[in-house]
N, C-alpha and C positions, 0 to 999 in steps of 0.2 A: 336451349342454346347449345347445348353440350354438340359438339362435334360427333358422331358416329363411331365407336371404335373398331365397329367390324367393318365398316367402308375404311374406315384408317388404317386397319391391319393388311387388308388387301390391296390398298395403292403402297403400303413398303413393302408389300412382296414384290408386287409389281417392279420397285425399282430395287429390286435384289436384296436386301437388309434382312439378317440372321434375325432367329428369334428370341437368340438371348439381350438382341441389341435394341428391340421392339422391346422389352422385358425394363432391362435400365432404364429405358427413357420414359416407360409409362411411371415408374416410379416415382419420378421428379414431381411433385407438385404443390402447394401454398401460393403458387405464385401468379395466379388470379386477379386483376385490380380492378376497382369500377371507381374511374373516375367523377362526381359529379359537377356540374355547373357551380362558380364560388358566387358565394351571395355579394350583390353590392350594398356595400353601407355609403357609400359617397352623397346619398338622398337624390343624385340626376339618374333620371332611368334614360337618358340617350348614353349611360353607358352600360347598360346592361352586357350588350354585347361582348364585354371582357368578360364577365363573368362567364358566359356561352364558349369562351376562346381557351379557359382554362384546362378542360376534358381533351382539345384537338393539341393542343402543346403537351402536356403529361403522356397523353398515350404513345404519342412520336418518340420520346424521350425514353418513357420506362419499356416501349419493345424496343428500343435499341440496346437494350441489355439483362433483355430475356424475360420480362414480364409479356402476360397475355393480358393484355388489356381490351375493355368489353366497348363497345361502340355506342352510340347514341339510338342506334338503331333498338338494340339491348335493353337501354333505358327504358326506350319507350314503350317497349311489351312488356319490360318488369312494369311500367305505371300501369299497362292498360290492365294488365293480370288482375292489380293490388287495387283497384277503381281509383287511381290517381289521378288528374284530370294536369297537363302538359305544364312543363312548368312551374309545380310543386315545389315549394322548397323542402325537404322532408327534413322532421325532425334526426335523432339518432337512433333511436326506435326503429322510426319507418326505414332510416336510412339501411338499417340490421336488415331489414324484413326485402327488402330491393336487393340486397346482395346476396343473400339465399335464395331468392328467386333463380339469381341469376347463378350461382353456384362462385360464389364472388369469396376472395378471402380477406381480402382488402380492398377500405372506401376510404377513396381522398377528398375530402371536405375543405372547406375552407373562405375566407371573402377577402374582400377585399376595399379599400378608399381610396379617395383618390382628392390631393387637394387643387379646388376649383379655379383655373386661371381664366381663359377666356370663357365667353361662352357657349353652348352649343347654338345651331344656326339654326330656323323654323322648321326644316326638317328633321332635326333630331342628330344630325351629325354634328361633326365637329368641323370645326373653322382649322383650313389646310395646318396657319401654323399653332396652332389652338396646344398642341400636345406639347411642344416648347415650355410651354411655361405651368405648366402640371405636374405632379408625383404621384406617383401611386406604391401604396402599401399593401403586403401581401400576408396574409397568415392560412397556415395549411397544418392539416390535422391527419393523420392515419389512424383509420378507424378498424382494428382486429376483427374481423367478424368470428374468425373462431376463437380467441380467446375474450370476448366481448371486452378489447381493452382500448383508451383511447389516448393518442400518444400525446404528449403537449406539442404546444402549440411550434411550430416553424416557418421565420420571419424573414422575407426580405422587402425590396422596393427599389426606387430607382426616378427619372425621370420617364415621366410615360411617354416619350419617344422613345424610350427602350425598352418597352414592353417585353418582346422578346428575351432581352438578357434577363428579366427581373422571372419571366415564367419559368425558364430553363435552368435558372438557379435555383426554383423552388422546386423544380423538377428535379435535380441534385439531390435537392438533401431530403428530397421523399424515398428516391429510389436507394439512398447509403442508409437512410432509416430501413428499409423492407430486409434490405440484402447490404449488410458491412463488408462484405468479401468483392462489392464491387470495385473495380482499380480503374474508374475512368475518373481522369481529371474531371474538374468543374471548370474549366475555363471549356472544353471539350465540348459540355452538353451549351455552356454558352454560346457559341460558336457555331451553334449545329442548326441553326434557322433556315439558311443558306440566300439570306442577302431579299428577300421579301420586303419590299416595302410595307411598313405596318399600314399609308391606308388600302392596300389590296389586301392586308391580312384582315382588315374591318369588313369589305364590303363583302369577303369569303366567308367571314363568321355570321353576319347579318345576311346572308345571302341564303346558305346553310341551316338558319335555323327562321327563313321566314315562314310567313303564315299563308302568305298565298305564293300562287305559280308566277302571278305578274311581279311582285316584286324580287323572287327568288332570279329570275332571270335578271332582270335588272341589274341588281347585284354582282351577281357573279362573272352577266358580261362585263361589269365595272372592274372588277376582278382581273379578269384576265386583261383588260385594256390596259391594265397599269403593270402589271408583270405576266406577259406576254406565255412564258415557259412556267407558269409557277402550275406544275401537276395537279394539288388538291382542289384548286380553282375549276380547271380544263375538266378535269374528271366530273366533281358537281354540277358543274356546265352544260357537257355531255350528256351527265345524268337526268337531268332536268327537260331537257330539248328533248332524250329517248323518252322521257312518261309524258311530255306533248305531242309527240309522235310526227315531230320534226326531225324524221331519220337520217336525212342528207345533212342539216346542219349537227345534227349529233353525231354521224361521225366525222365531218370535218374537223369537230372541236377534240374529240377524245385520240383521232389521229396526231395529233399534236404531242399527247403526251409521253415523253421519250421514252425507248426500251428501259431505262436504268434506274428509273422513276420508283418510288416506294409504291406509286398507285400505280403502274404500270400494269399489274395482273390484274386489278378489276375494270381499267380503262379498256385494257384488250377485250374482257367479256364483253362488254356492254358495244363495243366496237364492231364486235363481231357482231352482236343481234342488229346493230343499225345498218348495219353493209347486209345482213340479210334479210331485212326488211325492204329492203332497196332493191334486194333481188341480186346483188353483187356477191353471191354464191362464192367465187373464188376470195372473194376478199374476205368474206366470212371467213370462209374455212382457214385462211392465212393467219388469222385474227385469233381465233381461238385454239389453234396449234401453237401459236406464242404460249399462251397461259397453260394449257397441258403441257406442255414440254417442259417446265417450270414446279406446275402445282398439278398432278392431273386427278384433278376432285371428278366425280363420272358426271355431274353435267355440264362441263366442260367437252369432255371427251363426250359425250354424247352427242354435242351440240356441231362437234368437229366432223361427224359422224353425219348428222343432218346435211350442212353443207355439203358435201360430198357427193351425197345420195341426190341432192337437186342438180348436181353438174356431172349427171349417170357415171357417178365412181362407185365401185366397189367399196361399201363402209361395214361392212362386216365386223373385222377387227376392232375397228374402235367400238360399236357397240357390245361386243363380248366385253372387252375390257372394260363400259359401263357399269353393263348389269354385274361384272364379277366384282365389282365393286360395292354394288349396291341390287343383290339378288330380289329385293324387295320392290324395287321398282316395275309398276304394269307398263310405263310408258319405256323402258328400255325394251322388255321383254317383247311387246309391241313392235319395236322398230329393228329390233334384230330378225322377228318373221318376218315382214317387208323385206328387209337387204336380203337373209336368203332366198326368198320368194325370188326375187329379183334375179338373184343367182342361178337359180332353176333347182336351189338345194328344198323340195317342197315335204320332205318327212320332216326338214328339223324346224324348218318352218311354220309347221304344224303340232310341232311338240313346243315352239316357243308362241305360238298364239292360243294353245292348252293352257301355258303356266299364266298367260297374261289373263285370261278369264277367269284363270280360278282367285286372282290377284281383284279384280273388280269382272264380277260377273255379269255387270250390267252395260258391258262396256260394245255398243253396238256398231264401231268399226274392226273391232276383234271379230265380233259376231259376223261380221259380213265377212272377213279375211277366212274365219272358221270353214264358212260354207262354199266361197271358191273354191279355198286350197281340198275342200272331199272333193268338188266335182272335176278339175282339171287333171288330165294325164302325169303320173309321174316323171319330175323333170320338168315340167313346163315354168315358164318364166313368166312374171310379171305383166308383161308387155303382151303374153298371148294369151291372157283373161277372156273369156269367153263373154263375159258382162263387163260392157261400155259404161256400164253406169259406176262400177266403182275402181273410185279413182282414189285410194288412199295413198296418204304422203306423214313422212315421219312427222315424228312431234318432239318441237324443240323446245328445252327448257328456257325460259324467261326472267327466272329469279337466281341471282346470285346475290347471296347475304355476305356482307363483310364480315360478318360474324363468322359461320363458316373457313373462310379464309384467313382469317385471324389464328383459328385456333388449329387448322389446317399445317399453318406454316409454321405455328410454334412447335407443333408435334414434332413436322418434320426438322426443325433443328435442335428439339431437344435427342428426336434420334443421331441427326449428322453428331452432335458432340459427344453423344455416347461412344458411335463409330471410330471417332476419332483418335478418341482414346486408346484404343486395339492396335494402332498404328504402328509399325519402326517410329522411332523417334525423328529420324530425319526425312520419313515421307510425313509425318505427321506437323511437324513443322514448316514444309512445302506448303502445303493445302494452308494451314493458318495462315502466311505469309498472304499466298497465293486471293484468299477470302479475302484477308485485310485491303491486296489494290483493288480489288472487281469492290471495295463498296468506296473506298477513296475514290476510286472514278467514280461512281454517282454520287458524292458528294457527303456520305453518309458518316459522319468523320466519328460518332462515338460506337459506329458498329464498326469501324473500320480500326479504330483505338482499343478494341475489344479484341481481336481476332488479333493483331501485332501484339498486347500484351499475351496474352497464349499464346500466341510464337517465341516468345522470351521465355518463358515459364517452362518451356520445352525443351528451348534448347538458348540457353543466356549467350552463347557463341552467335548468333545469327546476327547476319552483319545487315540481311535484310529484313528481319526484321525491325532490327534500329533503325534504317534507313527509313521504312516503313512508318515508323514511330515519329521520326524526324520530320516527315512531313506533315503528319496532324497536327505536330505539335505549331508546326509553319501558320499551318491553316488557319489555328484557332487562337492566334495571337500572341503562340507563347514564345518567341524567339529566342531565350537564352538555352531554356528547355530544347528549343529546335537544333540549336548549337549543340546543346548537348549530347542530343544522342545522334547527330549527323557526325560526329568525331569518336561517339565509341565505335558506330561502326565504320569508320576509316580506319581506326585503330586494331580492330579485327580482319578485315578482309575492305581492300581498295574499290570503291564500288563510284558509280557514275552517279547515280541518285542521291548517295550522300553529299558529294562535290557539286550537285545540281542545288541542294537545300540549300548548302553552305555558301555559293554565288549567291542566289535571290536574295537571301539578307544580307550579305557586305552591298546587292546593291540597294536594299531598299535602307542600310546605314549608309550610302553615300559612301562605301568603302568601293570604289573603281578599279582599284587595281587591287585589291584584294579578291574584288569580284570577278575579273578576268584573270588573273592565276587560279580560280577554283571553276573555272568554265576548260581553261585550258586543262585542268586534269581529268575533268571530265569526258572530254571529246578525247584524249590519249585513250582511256580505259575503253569507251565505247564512241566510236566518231559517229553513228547515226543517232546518238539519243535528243530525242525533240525536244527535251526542258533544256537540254544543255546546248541546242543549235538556235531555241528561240531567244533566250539569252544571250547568246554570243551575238546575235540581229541587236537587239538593244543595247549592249553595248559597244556596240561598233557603230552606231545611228551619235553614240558620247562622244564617238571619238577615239574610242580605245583601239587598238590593233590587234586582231587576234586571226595568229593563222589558220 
């Protein structure tokens, strides 16, 4: 599972980073989770599916505040390693023995009831308003795997129409058990669902974890039919239609899913291979220049590399950049002699289809590339092969593991906050601010509550970062709180954003003209700001006058 750290030491050279700053952030670690599925005790197995929901909610939760959490993916090669057969409830033994597999430092455990109001319908779902009148109780366990300790038991529940709030609470007080120094409210991670309707969150988790390909599709179009934009949906979706090799409808669906999306980087891979299945070469390469320019793991950049080379661009560079990522790879090695070949560069082209043989020796389009590149004129190019018959074309990777990518991106922000550290105090407090809106705009409000409190922490004076503060706290229901620090940073520095929070609730309290004196200070300090001009539409639709 373990991520490469010689392919990770040379993609942060790659993006400039010291190596005493690659040094601190390799340091950091315990912070490992493997969430499992919570057992139902309720005795109806048409709700199993919650238990299956419990691992997709906790992981969301605990990497938005710096855990690596392991994927289902993960799970299922720890089962298949350990001859567990899918599905397994493991005891806490097995459960030890699945997180050292996986290099796991902590397992969340836990079940759940649920009491029975309506009943389910002959196919095993639930009747629309069936959740109405049902509770569900929750108990969750953290399991030390290197101190073999196990923590008592932690309890919430709710009405199961609010699943969501009752998971992301248990999600709470798992991740202040892991880590006490975390400062994100609990109303924060409640908050942080982003408006899912629970039965699209049903047919994403029964979709997700079906048995076959017919019902998996099923589902998950059910899925997206009912929340249109919801990313983990689209991306499954996607994912599913590319392994049926339905490539026009798989990228139509993973096209969908917005830049700003949490899945956004493995939607673009998989996007890209569907547009380059299609033969949409440019769109490939468009597709997976999103995700390298982001995360540039080398079969990304390879892959970027590929497209290129099929729409006769020069892909050289990105292939060096591959293999120097990942020297061990025959198939970069392979496609860097092609692009030079191509180039008419035919000595290093022949020193790179040397290394790729000695890499798999058995490898008989090397062997054929071997014996052109002796007999053609030095210089000569691709295109004036003397033999018609070989027609070799690069080789594009196929497999993007979320795993990978997981442990990819945690690297790279346990280096950013290393870095960060090094900073002036007031460029370093930029960038946190700065962090905190780029995840407020996608919606991500407790990684967005995470990087404004380190803006405070940095520097207590920061009017935007309060500001910043003041709207999560809008978001996630806490209004008084939201008052609150939309006034200290008034109180520090006049800012538009504060006076934007502090309109939206005088008017969502039905304060009118409170609300249009806090619009009008707005538009004084900055007359173009969009919260403060869309506002001023709404109130002036009341009746209010505002010039």
């Amino acid at each position: 599972m373990r991520f490469a750290l010689k392919m990770f030491a040379v993609v942060l050279g790659l993006w400039g980073l010291g190596a005493c700053v690659v040094a601190r952030a390799q340091q950091t670690g315990g912070r490992v989770v493997l969430v499992l599925p919570f057992d139902n005790r309720s005795g109806n197995p048409s709700l199993n599916w919650i238990g299956d929901s419990f691992p997709d909610t906790l992981d969301k939760r605990l990497t938005s505040v710096g855990f690596l959490t392991l994927s289902r993916d993960d799970r299922t090669f720890a089962y298949t390693h350990l001859g567990l057969p899918e599905g397994f409830k493991p005891s806490r033994a097995t459960a030890i023995k699945i997180a050292q597999q996986l290099d796991a430092n902590f397992v969340i455990i836990g079940s759940y009831n649920v009491t029975q109001g309506a009943a389910a319908t002959s196919d095993g779902t639930q009747a629309a308003d069936a959740t109405a009148n049902q509770s569900i109780s929750i108990q969750a366990q953290v399991l030390s795997v290197d101190e073999l300790k196990l923590s008592a038991p932690m309890q919430d529940g709710g009405n199961l129409d609010h699943l969501f709030d009752a998971e992301n609470a248990v999600a709470w007080k798992v991740a202040r058990l892991l880590d006490p120094s975390i400062n994100i409210a609990e109303q924060t991670f409640v908050g942080a669902s982003g408006g899912v309707p629970l039965p699209a969150f049903e047919d994403y988790i029964r979709g997700a974890n079906a048995a076959t390909p017919e019902e998996r599709l099923q589902r998950l179009k059910a899925a997206v039919g009912l929340a249109p934009e919801y990313g983990a949906a689209l991306l499954a979706l996607g994912k599913e239609q590319y392994a049926q090799r339905d490539y026009a409808a798989a990228a139509a669906t993973l096209a969908k899913v917005q830049p700003g999306d949490r899945v956004a980087l493995e939607a673009n891979f998989y996007l890209g291979l569907a547009r380059f299945n299609s033969a949409n070469y440019a769109g490939a390469a468009d597709a997976f220049s999103f995700v390298a320019a982001r995360l540039p793991l080398p079969e990304v950049v390879n892959d970027q590399g590929v497209a290129m080379s099929r729409q006769g661009k020069d892909a050289v560079q990105l292939f060096q950049r591959a293999l120097q990522a990942d020297p061990s790879n025959e198939d970069y090695h392979y496609n860097l002699a092609l692009a030079l070949y191509r180039r008419g560069d035919t000595a290093n082209a022949s020193k790179e289809t040397e290394a790729a043989l000695k890499l798999q020796p058995e490898d008989k389009d090397a062997t054929d590339l071997r014996v052109v590149l002796a007999t053609v004129p030095a210089g000569s190019k691709l295109s004036a092969s003397p033999d018609s018959s070989f027609t070799p074309v690069e080789r594009i990777v196929r497999a993007y593991t979320e795993s990978s990518y997981r442990q990819a991106a945690f690297e790279m922000e346990q280096v950013r906050s290393a870095r960060m550290a090094t900073l002036p105090v007031a460029e370093r407090t930029a960038q946190y601010v700065q962090q905190g809106r780029d995840y407020l705009g996608q919606g991500m409000l407790p990684e967005a509550e995470g990087q404004f409190n380190l803006a405070i922490s940095s520097d207590p004076r920061s009017a935007a970062a309060h500001a910043g503060l003041a709207q999560v706290r809008e978001l996630s229901g806490q209004a008084e709180q939201a008052r609150k620090e939309a006034r200290m940073s008034l109180q520090i520095q006049p800012n538009a954003a504060a006076w934007v929070v502090l309109g939206r609730l005088d008017y969502t309290a039905n304060s009118m003209d409170l609300s249009t004196g806090d619009v009008i200070q707005a538009l004084q300090l900055e007359p173009s700001n969009p919260g403060a001009l869309a506002l001023r539409q709404v109130l002036i639709q009341h009746g209010q006058k505002i010039p």
